[in-house]
mmCIF file of the C-alpha atoms, coordinates in Angstrom:
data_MODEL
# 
_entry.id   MODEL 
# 
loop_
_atom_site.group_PDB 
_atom_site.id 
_atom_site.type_symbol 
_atom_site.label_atom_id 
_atom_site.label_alt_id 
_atom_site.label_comp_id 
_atom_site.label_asym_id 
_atom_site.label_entity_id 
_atom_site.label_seq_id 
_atom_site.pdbx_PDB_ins_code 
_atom_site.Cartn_x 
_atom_site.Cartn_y 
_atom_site.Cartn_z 
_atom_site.occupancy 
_atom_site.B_iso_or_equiv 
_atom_site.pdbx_formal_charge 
_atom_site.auth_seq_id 
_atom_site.auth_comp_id 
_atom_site.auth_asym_id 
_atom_site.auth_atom_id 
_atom_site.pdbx_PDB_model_num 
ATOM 1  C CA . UNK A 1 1  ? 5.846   36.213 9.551   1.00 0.00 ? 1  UNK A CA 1 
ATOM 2  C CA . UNK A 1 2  ? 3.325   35.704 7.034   1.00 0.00 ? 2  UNK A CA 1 
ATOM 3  C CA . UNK A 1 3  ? 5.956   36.033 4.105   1.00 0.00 ? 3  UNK A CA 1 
ATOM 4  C CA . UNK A 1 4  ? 7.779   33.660 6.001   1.00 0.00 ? 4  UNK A CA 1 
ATOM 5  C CA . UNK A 1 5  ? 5.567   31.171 5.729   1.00 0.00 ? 5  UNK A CA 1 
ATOM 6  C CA . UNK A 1 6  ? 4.757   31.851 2.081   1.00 0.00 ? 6  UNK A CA 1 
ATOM 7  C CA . UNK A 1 7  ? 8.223   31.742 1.291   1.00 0.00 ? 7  UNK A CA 1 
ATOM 8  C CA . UNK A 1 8  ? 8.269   28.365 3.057   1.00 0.00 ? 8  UNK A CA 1 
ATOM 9  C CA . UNK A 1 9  ? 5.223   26.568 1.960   1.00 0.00 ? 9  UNK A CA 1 
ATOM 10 C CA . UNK A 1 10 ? 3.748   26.533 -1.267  1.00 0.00 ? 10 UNK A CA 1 
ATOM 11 C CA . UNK A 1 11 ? 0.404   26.083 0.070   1.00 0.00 ? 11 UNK A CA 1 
ATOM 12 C CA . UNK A 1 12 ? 0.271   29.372 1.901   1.00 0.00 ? 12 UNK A CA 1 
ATOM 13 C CA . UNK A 1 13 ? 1.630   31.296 -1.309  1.00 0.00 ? 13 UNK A CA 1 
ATOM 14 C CA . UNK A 1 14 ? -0.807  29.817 -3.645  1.00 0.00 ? 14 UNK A CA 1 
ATOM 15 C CA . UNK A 1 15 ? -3.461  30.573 -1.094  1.00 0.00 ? 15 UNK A CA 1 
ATOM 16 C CA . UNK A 1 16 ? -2.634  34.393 -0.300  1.00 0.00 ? 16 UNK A CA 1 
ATOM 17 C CA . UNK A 1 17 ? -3.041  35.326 -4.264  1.00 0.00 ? 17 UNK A CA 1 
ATOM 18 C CA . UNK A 1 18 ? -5.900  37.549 -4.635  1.00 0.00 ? 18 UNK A CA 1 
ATOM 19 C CA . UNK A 1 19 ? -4.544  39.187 -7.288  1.00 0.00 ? 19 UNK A CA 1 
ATOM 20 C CA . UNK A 1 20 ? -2.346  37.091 -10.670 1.00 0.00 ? 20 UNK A CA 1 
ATOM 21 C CA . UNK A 1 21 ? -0.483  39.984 -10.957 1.00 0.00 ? 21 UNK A CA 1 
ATOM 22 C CA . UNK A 1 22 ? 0.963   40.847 -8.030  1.00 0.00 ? 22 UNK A CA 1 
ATOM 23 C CA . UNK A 1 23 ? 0.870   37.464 -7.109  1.00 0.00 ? 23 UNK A CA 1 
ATOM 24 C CA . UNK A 1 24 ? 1.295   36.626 -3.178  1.00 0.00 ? 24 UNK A CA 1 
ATOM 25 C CA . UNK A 1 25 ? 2.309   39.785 -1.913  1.00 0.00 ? 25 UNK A CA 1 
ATOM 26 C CA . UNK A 1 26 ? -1.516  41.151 -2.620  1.00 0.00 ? 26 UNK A CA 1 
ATOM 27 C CA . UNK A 1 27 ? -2.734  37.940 0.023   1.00 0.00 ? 27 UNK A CA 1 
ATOM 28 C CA . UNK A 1 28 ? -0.105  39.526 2.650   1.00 0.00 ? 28 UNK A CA 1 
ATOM 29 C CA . UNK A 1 29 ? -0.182  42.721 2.246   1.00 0.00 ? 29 UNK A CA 1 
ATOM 30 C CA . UNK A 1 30 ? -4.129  42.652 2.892   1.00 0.00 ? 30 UNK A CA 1 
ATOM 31 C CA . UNK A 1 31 ? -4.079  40.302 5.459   1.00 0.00 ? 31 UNK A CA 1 
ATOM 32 C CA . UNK A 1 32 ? -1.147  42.128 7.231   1.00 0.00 ? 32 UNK A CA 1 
ATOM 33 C CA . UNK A 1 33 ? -3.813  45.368 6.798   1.00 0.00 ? 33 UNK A CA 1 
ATOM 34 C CA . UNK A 1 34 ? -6.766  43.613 7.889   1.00 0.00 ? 34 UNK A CA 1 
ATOM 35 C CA . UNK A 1 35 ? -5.179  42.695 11.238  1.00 0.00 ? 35 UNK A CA 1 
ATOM 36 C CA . UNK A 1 36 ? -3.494  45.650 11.509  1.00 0.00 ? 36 UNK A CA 1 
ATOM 37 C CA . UNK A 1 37 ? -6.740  47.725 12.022  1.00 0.00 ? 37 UNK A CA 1 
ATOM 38 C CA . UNK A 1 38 ? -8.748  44.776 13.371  1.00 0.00 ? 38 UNK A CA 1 
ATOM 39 C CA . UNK A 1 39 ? -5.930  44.112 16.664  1.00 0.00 ? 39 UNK A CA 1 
ATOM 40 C CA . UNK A 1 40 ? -6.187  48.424 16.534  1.00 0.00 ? 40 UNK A CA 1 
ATOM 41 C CA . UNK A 1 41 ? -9.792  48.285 17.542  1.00 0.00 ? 41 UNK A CA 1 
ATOM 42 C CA . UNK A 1 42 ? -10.094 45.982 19.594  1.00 0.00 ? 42 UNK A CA 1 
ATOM 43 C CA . UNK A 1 43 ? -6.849  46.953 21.650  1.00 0.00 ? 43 UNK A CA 1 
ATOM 44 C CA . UNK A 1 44 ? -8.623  50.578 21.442  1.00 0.00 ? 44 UNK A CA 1 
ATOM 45 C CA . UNK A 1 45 ? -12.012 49.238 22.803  1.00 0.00 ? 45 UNK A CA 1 
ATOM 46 C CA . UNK A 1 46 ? -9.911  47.164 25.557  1.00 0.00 ? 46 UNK A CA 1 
ATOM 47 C CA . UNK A 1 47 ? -7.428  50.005 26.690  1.00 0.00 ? 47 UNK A CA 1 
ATOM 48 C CA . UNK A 1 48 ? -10.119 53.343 26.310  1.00 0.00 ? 48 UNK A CA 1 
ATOM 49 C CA . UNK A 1 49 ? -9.880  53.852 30.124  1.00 0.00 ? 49 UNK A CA 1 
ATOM 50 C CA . UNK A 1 50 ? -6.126  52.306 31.115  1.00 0.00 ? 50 UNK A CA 1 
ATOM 51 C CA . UNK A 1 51 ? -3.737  54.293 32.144  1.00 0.00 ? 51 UNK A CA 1 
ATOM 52 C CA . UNK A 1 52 ? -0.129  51.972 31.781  1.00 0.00 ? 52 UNK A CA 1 
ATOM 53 C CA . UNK A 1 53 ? 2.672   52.766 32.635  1.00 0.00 ? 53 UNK A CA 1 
ATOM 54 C CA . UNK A 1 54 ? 5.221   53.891 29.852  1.00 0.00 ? 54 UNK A CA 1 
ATOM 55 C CA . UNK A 1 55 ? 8.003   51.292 30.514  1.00 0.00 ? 55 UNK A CA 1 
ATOM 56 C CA . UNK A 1 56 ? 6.452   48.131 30.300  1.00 0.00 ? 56 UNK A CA 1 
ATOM 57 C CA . UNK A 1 57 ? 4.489   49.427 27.083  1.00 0.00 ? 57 UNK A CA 1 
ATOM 58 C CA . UNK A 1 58 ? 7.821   51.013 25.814  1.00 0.00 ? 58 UNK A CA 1 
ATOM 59 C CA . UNK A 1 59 ? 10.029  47.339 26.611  1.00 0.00 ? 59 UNK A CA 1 
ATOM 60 C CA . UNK A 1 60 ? 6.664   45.506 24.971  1.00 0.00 ? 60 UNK A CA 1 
ATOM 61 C CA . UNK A 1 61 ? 6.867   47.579 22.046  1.00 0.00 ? 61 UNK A CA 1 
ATOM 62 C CA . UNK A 1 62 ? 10.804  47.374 21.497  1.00 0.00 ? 62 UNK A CA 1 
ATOM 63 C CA . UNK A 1 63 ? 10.689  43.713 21.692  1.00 0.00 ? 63 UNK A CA 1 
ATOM 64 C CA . UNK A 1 64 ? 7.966   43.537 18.863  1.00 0.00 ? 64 UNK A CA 1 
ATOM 65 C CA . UNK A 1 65 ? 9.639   45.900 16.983  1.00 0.00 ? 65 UNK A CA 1 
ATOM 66 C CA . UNK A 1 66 ? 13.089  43.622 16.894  1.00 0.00 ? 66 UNK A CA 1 
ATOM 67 C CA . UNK A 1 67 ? 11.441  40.575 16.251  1.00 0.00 ? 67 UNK A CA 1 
ATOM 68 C CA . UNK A 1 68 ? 9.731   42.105 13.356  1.00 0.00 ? 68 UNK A CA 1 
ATOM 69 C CA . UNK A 1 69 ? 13.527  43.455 11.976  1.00 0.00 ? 69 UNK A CA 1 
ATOM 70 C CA . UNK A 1 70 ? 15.048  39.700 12.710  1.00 0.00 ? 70 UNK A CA 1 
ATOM 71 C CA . UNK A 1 71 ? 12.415  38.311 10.607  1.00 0.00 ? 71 UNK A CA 1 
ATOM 72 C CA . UNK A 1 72 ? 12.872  40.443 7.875   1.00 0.00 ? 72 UNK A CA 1 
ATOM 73 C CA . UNK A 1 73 ? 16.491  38.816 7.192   1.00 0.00 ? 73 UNK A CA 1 
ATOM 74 C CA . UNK A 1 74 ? 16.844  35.879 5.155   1.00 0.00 ? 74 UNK A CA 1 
ATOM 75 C CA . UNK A 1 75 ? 19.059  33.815 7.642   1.00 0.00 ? 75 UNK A CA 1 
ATOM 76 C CA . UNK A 1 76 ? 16.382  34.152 10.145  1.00 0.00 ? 76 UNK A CA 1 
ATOM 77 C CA . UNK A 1 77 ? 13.740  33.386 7.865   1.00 0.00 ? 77 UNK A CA 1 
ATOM 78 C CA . UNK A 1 78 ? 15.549  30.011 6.249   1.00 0.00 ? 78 UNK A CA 1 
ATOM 79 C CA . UNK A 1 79 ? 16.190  28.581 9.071   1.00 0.00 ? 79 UNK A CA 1 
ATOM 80 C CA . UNK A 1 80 ? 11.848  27.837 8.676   1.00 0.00 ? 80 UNK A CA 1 
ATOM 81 C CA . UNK A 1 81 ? 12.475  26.358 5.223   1.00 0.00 ? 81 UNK A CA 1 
# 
């Protein structure tokens, strides 16, 4: 969603450049990274002695994983232009 945004504004893309030559990719590829691990420890700190069940985690996880496919295609991600 973050190259969504980018994409959109060009506030966000001029913001997300930590590096001129890879321009705003490097911003949201380290930011995707850095929340990636950060949501992975504190989900791992929260859930060390749950015990879900596998459907509801399985549905939650299938839904997240098709949103992040639909946003991946431009006319999803024009409509936020």
């Amino acid at each position: 969603m973050l190259s969504v945004l980018s994409a959109a504004k060009e506030g966000v893309s001029a913001a997300l450049i930590v590096s001129e030559r890879v321009g705003d990719i490097s911003g949201i590829t380290t930011a995707s990274a850095s929340l990636f691990f950060a949501s992975w420890a504190v989900l791992a700190i929260a859930w060390r002695r749950a015990d879900p069940r596998l459907a509801p985690v399985a549905a939650a996880a299938g839904l997240l994983i098709a949103l992040g496919l639909l946003g991946t295609f431009p006319p999803f991600f024009n409509l936020f232009d």
